[in-house]
LODO-993220 format. One line per 8 residues: number of its first residue (from 1); their letters; for each residue x negated, y, z negated of N, C-alpha, C, CB. Coordinates in steps of 0.05 Angstrom, whole numbers. Glycine has a CB too. Example, Ala and Ser with C-alpha at 12.3 -4.5 7.8 and 13.67 -1.06 7.14 Angstrom:
BEGIN
1	AS	-264/-114/-156/-246/-90/-156/-264/-66/-156/-226/-89/-181 | -257/-45/-142/-273/-21/-143/-258/1/-157/-282/-12/-114
***
This chain:
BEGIN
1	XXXXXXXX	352/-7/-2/355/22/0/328/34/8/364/34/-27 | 327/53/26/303/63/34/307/93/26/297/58/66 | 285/109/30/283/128/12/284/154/30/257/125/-7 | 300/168/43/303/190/62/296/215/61/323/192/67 | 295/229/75/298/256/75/319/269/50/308/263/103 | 345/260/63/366/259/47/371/243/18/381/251/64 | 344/230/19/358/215/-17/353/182/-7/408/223/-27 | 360/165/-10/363/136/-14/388/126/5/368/129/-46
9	XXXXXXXX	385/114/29/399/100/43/397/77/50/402/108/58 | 425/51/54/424/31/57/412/32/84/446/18/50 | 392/6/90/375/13/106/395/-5/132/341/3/96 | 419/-11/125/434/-18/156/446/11/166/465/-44/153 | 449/33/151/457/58/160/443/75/168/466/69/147 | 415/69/173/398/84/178/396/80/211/373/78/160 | 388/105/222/389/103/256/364/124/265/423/115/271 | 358/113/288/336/136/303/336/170/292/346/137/340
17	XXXXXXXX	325/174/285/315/211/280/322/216/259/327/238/298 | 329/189/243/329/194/214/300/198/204/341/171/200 | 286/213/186/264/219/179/265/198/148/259/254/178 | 236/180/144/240/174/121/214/171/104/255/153/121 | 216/169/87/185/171/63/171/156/74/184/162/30 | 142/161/82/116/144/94/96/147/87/110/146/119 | 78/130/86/50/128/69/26/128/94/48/94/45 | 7/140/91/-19/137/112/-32/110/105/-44/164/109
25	XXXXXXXX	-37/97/113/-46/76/97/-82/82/93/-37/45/114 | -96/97/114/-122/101/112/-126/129/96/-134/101/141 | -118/143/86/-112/176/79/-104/170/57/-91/196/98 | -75/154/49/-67/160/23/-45/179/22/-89/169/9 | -46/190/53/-17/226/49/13/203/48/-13/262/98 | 17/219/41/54/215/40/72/238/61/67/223/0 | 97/224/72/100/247/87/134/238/98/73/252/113 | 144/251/104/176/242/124/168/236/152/203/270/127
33	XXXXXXXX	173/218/162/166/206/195/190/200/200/143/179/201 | 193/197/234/227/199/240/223/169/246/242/224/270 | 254/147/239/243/127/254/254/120/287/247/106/236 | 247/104/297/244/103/319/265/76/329/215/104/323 | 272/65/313/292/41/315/295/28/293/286/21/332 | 320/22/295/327/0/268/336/-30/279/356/13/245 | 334/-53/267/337/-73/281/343/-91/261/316/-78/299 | 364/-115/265/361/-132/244/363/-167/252/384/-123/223
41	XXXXXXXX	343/-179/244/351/-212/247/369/-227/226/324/-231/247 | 373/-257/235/379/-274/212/357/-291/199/400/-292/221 | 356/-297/181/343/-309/170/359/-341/158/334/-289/153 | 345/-362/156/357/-377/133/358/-382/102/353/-392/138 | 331/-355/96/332/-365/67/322/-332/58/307/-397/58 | 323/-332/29/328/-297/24/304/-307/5/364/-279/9 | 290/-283/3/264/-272/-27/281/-253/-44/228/-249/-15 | 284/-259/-70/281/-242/-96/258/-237/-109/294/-252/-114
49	XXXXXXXX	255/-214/-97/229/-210/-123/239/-182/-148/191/-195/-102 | 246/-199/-172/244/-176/-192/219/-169/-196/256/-182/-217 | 226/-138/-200/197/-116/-203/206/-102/-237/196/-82/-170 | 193/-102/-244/187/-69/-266/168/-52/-267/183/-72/-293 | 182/-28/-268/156/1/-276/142/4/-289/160/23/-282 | 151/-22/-317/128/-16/-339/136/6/-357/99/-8/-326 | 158/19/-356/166/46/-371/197/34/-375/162/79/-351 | 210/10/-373/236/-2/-381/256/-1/-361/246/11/-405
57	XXXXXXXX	236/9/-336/261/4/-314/261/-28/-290/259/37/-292 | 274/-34/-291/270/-64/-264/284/-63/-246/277/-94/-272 | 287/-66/-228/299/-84/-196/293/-111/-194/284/-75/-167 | 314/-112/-171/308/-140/-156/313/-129/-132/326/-169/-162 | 292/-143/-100/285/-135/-85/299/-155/-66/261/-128/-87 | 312/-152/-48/313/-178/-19/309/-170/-6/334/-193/-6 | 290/-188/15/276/-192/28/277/-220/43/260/-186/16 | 271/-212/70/259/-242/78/234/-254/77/262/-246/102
65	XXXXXXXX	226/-277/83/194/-292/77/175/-271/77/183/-316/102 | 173/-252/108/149/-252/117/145/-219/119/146/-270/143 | 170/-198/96/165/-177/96/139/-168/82/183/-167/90 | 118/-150/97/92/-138/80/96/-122/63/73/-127/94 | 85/-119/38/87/-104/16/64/-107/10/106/-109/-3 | 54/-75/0/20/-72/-4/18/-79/-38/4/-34/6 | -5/-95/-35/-8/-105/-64/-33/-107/-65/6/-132/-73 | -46/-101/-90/-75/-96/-99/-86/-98/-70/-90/-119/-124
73	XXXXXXXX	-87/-74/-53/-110/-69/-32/-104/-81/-12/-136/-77/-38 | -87/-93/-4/-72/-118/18/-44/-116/22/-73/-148/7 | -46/-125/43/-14/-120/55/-3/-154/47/-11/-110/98 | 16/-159/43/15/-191/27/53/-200/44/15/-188/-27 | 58/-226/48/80/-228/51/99/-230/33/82/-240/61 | 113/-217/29/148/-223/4/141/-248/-2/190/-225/20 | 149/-271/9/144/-299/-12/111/-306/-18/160/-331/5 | 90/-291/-19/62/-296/-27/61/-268/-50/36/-295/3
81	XXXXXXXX	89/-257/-67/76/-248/-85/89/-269/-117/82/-213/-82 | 74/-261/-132/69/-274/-152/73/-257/-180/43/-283/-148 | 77/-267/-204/85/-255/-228/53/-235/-231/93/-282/-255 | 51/-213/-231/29/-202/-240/31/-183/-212/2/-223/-248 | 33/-188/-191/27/-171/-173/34/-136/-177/39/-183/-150 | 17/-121/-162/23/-101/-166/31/-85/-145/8/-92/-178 | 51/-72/-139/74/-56/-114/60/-20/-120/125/-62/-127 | 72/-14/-106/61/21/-113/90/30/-95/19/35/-94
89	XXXXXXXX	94/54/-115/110/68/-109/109/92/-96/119/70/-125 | 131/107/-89/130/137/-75/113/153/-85/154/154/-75 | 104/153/-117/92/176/-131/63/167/-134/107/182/-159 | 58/140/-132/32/123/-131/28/112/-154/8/137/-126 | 52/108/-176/41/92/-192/47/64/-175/53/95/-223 | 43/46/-205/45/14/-196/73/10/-210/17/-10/-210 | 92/-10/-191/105/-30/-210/98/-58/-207/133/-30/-206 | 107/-75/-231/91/-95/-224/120/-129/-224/60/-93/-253
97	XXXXXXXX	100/-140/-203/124/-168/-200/124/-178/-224/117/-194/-179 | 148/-194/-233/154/-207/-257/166/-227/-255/165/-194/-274 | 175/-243/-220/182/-255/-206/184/-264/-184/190/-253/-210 | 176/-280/-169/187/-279/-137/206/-312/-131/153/-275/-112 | 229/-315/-123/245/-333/-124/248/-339/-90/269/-324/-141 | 247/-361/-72/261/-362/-49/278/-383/-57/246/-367/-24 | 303/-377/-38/323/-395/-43/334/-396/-15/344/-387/-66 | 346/-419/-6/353/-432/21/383/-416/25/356/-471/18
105	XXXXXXXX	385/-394/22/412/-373/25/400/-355/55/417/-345/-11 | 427/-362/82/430/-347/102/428/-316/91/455/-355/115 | 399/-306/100/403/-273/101/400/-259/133/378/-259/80 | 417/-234/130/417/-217/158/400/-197/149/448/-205/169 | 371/-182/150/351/-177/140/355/-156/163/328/-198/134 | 347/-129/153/345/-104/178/316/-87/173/377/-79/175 | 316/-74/192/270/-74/191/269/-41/217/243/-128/222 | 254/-32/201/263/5/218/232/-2/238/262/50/186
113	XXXXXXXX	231/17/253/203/26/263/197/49/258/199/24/289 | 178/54/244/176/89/243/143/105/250/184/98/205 | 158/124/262/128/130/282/103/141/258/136/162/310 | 84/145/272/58/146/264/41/129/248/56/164/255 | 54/127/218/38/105/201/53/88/186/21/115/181 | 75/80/213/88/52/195/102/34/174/81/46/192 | 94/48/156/107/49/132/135/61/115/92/56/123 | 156/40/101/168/69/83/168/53/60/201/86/91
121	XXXXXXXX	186/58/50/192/58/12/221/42/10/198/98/-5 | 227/15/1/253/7/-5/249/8/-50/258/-32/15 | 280/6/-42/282/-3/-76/307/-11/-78/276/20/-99 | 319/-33/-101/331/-49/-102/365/-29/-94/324/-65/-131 | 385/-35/-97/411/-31/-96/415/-19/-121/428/-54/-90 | 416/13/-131/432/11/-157/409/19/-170/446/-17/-168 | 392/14/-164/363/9/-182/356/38/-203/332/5/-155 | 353/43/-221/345/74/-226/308/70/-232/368/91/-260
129	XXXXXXXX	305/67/-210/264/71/-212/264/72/-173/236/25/-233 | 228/82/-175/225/89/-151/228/71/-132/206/100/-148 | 222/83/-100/217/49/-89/189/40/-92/223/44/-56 | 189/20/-74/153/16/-71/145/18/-39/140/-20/-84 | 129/6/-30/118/15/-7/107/-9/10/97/34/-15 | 131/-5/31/128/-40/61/117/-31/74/153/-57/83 | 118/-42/97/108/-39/128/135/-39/137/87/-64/143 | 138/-32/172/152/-37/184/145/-58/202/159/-18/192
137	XXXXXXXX	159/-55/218/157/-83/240/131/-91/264/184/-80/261 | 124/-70/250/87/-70/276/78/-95/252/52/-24/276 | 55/-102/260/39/-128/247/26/-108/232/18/-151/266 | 20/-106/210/-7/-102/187/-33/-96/209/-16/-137/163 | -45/-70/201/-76/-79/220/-92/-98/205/-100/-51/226 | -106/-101/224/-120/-123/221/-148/-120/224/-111/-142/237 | -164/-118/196/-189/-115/197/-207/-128/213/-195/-117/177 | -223/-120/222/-248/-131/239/-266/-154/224/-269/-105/247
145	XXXXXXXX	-268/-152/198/-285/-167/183/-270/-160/152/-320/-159/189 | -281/-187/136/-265/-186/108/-284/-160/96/-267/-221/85 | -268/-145/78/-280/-127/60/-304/-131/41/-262/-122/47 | -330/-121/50/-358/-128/38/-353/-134/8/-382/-103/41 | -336/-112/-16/-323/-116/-36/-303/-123/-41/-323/-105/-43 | -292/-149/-42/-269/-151/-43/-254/-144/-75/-267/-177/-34 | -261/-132/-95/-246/-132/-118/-268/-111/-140/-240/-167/-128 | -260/-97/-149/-272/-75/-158/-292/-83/-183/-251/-56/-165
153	XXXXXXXX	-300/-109/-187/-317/-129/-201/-342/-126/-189/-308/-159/-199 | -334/-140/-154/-358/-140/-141/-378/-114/-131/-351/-152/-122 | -359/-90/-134/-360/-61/-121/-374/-49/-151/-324/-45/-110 | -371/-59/-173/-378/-49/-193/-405/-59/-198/-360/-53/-212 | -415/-82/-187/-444/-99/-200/-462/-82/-176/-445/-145/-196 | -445/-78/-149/-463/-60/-134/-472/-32/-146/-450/-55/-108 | -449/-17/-141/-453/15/-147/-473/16/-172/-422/34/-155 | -470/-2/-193/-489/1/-210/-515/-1/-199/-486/-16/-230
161	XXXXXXXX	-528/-23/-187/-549/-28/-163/-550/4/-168/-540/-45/-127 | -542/16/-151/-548/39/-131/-542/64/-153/-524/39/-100 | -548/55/-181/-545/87/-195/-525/91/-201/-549/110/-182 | -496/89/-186/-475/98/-197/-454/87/-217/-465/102/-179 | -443/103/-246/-435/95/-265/-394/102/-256/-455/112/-292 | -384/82/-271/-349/69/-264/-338/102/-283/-335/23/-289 | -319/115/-267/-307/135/-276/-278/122/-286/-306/157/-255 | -257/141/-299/-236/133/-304/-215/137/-277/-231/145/-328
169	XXXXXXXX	-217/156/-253/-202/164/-241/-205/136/-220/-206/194/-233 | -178/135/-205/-169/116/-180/-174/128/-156/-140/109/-180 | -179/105/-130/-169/124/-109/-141/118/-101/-186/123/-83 | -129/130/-82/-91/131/-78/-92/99/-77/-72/149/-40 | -110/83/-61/-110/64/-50/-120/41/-78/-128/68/-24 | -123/58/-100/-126/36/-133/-151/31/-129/-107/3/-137 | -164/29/-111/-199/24/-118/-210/39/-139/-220/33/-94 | -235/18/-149/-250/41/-170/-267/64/-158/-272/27/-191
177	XXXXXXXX	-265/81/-173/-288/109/-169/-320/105/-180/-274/140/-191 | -342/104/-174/-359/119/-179/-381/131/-183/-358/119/-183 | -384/148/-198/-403/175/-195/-435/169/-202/-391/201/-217 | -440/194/-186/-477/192/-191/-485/219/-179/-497/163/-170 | -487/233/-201/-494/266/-200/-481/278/-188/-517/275/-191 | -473/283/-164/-446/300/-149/-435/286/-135/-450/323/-132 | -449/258/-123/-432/235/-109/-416/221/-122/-446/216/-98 | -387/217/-108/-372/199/-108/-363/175/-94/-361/208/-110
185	XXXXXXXX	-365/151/-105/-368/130/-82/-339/110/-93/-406/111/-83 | -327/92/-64/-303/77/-77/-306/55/-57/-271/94/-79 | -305/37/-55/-304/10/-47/-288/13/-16/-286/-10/-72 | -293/5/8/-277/10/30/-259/-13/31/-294/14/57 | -236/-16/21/-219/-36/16/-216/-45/43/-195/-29/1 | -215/-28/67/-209/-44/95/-227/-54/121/-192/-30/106 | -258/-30/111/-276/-40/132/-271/-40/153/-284/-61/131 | -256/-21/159/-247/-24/194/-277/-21/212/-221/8/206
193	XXXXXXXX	-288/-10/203/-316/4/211/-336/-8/213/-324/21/197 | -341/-35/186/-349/-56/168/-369/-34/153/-365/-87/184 | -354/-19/143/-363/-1/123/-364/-17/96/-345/24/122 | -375/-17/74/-379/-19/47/-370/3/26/-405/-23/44 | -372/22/29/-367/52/23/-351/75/36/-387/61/22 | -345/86/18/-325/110/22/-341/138/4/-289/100/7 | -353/154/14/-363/171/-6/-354/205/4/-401/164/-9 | -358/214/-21/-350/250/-25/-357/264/-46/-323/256/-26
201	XXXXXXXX	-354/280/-60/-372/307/-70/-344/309/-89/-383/339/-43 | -316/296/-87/-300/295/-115/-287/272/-111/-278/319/-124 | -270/266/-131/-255/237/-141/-227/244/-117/-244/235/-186 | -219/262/-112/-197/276/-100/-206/266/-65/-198/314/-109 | -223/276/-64/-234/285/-32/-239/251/-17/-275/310/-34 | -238/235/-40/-238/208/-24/-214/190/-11/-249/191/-41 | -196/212/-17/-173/199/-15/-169/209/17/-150/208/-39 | -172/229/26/-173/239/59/-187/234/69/-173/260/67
209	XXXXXXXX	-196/228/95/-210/224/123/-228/251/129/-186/219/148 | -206/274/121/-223/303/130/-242/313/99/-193/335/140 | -233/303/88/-252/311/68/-261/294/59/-247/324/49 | -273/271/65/-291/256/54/-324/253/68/-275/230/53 | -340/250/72/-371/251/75/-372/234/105/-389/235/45 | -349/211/93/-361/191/113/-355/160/96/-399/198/120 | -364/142/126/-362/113/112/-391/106/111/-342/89/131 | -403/86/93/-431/82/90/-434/52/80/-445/103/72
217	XXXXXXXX	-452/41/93/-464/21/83/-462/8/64/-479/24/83 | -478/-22/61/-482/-31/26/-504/-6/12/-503/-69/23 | -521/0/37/-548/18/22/-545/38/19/-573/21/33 | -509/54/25/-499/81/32/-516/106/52/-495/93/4 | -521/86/77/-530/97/103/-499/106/117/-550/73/121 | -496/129/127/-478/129/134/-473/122/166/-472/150/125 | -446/117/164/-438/87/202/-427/102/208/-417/49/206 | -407/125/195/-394/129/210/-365/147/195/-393/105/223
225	X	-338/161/205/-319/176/183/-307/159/174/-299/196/191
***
């Protein structure tokens, strides 16, 4: 089920200029994008991944092998998630895997294109919790170089380096926040730039492109937006 304009539709009923829930993946906005084609293959073998919200609600998800689903900071394939992983939903919390099963069962698997940023929102059949948040059928971008921080451990032994103390707030994107007198700094989870940093003047303002300072360095020299 994908998550529409209109509410939740099986995603073989879905057709061109249907508008459906989409995520920026660099920004963090959420928004309705129309899609642009729907398409479906066969597969020979199907993914179950049961999920829970953590608040007493669960799904189970199908999927084929090699659908992307963003998980801690990464776009990951359906059969590479694992008990612990964490999915994000329409509203931005997390649900988290509590399973992932492949089994050698013929599936007919259907996959939208949707313009601008690629993304929408499925959730199980029936399910009463949100969806979470795939890709469509473009490839994942693909960073230029691995992320200087890869895990908010390593982003944390730095920013300390550099003065800045771990806040409680997230960015959309789950990185840690933080602060040092009016600066706010968060780990550049993608480095498109081969940035190290993401910085801004609130915990909020890092989450956009237009309101953020800029991308900066390990030494927070700034490279660039």
């Amino acid at each position: 089920m994908v998550k529409t304009a209109d509410g939740y539709k099986a995603i073989a009923h879905i057709q061109a200029g249907d508008r459906v829930l989409s995520k920026d993946e660099a920004s963090g906005e959420t928004g309705y994008k129309p899609v642009t084609a729907r398409y479906g293959n066969p597969y020979q073998e199907t993914v179950y991944i049961e999920i829970s919200d953590g608040i007493g609600n669960s799904q189970t998800l199908i999927s084929n092998r090699i659908h992307p689903f963003y998980s801690d900071g990464k776009w990951i394939k359906a059969e590479d998630l694992k008990a612990g992983s964490r999915l994000y939903s329409e509203s931005g919390k997390t649900q988290t895997v509590r399973n992932t099963v492949v089994k050698p069962k013929p599936l007919k698997a259907y996959n939208l294109t949707v313009a601008d940023w690629h993304t929408y929102f499925v959730k199980g059949n029936r399910a009463e919790t949100e969806g979470v948040w795939v890709h469509n059928e473009c490839p994942p971008r693909k960073t230029p170089s691995t992320p200087i921080y890869g895990n908010d451990s390593e982003a944390y032994a730095a920013a300390k380096e550099l003065g800045y103390r771990k806040i409680k707030e997230r960015t959309r994107n789950d990185a840690a926040i933080f602060k040092k007198g009016k600066s706010y700094i968060s780990r550049d989870v993608d480095s498109h730039n081969g940035g190290a940093w993401k910085e801004a003047s609130s915990p909020e303002k890092l989450n956009r492109k237009e309101t953020r300072n800029g991308t900066f360095d390990k030494n927070l020299n700034r490279i660039g937006d």
